[in-house]
Every structure is written in C-alpha cells, then in structure tokens.
C-alpha positions as CSV (number, residue, x, y, z in Angstrom):
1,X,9.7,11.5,-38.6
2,X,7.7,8.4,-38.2
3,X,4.4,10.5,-39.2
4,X,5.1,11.7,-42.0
5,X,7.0,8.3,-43.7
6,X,3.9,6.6,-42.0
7,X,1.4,8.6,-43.7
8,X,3.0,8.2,-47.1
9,X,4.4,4.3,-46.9
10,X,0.9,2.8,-44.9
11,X,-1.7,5.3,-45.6
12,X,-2.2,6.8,-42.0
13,X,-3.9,9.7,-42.2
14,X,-3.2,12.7,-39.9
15,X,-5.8,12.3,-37.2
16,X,-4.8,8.5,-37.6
17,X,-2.0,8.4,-35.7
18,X,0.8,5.5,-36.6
19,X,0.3,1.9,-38.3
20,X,1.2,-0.9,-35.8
21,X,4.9,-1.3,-37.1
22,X,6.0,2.3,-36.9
23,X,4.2,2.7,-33.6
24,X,6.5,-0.5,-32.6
25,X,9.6,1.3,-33.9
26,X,8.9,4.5,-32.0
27,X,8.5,2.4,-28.9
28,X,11.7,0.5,-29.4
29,X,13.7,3.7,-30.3
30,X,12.0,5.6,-27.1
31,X,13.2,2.3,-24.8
32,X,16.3,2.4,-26.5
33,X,17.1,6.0,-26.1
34,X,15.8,6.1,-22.3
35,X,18.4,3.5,-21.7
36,X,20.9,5.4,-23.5
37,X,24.5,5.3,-21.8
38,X,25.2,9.1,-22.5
39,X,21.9,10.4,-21.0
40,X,21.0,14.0,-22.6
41,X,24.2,14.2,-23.9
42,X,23.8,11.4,-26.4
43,X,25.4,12.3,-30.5
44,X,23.1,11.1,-32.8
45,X,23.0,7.5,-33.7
46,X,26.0,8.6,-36.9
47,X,28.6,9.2,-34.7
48,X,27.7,7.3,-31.7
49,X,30.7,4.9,-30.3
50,X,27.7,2.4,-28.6
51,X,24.9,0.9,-31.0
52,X,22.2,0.5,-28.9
53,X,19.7,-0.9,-32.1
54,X,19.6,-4.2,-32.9
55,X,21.0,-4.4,-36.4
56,X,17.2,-5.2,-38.4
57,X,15.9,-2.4,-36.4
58,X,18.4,0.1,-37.3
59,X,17.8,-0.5,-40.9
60,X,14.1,0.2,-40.0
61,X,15.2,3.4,-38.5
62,X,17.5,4.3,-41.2
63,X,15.0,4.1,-43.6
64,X,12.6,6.3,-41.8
65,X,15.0,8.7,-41.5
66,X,16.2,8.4,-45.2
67,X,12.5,9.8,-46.6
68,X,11.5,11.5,-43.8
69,X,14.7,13.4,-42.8
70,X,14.4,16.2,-46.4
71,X,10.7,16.2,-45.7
72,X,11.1,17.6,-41.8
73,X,12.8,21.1,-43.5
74,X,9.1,22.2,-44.6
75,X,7.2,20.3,-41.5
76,X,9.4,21.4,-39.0
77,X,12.4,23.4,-40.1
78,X,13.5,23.9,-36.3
79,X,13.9,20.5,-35.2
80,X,15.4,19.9,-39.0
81,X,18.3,22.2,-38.5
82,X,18.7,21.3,-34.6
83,X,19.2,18.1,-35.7
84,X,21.7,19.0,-38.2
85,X,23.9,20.5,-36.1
86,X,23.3,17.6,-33.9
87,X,25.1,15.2,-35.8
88,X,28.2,18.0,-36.4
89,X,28.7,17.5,-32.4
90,X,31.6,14.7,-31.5
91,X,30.6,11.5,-29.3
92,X,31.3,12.3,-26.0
93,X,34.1,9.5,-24.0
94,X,31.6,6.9,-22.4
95,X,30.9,7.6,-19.4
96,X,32.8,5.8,-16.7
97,X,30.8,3.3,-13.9
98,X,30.3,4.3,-10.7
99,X,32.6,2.5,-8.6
100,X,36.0,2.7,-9.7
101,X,39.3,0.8,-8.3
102,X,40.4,3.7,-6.4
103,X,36.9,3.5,-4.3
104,X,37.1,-0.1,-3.7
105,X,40.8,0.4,-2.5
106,X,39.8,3.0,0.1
107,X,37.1,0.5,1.2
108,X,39.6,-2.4,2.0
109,X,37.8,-4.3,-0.7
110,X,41.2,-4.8,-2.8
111,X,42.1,-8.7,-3.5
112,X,38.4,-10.0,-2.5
113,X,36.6,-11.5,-4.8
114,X,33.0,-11.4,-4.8
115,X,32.6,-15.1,-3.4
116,X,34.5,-14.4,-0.3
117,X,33.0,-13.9,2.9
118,X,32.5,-10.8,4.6
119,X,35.0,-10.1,7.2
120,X,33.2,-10.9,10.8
121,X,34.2,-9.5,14.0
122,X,37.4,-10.7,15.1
C-alpha cells in the first residue's frame, strides 16, 4: 500500500523504492506491529480494542490506506480481499500477562510487596 500512494503522492518510480517519509511510516508500522499485544492474531487496526499508533501517525496511515486501499483490487486482488475479510473478524480479549494472582499465591508470594526482603533461612 505504501508503493503505490508513494509512487503517485512523491513521484517514486517503481525500481525507486519509497520517499524517506513513507519509508519512515513503514518502519514505524513494522515496529509497531512486531510489538503488537495480540501477536498473529491481531484484527486490523478498525476494530482493534489497543491503539498502538501515535495519533499523527495514524492519520498518516489512514491516509495511505484511504488511496491506496481501491487501488490494491487490480495490483493485488489477493491480499485486497484477505484483508477484507480481515477486518469482518472480531478483536480477540487481550491477552492476559503471564503471572497471574493464582501463581503468585501458590508461590507464597501473597501480601509481599516488591520492596520487602526475601525470606532468609530461618
């Protein structure tokens, strides 16, 4: 989606690769979604309970996706409608940490706070 609003908002041409501020987006959306909380199982951005982009960059995106998003149909009409039925999927719950209170229970941990001491031999 970034080449083909790239070629047509900056003048890139094909073998050019991006402009400096769409290769800048793609990084930040790459980091973002490697970070993501839901992994591979991550809605898209729509529908998504966490909004990972900062609020100028997801305008940015937005855009992007607003021009290039009826032009991906003719460029590349499998990733158009995969991503179409994308977006139909619900957000999945968040997942939940690692360490819940019933582990730190079993551990004896309950009532400690993180300050305290470790418990020595007696």
């Amino acid at each position: 989606m970034a080449r083909i609003y790239c070629r047509k908002h900056h003048g890139t041409g094909a073998s050019d690769g991006l402009c400096g501020e769409c290769e800048a987006l793609l990084h930040y959306a790459t980091r973002r979604l490697d970070r993501c909380l839901f992994g591979d199982a991550k809605p898209t951005c729509v529908n998504c309970t966490v909004h990972c982009y900062s609020k100028a960059m997801r305008e940015r995106v937005r855009e992007v996706m607003r021009y290039a998003g009826p032009r991906m149909v003719w460029r590349h009409p499998v990733l158009a409608i995969a991503h179409l039925r994308d977006g139909r999927r619900p957000a999945p719950d968040l997942p939940t940490p690692n360490r819940t209170k019933d582990a730190a229970t079993a551990e004896g941990q309950r009532g400690r706070d993180r300050d305290d001491p470790e418990p020595g031999p007696a």
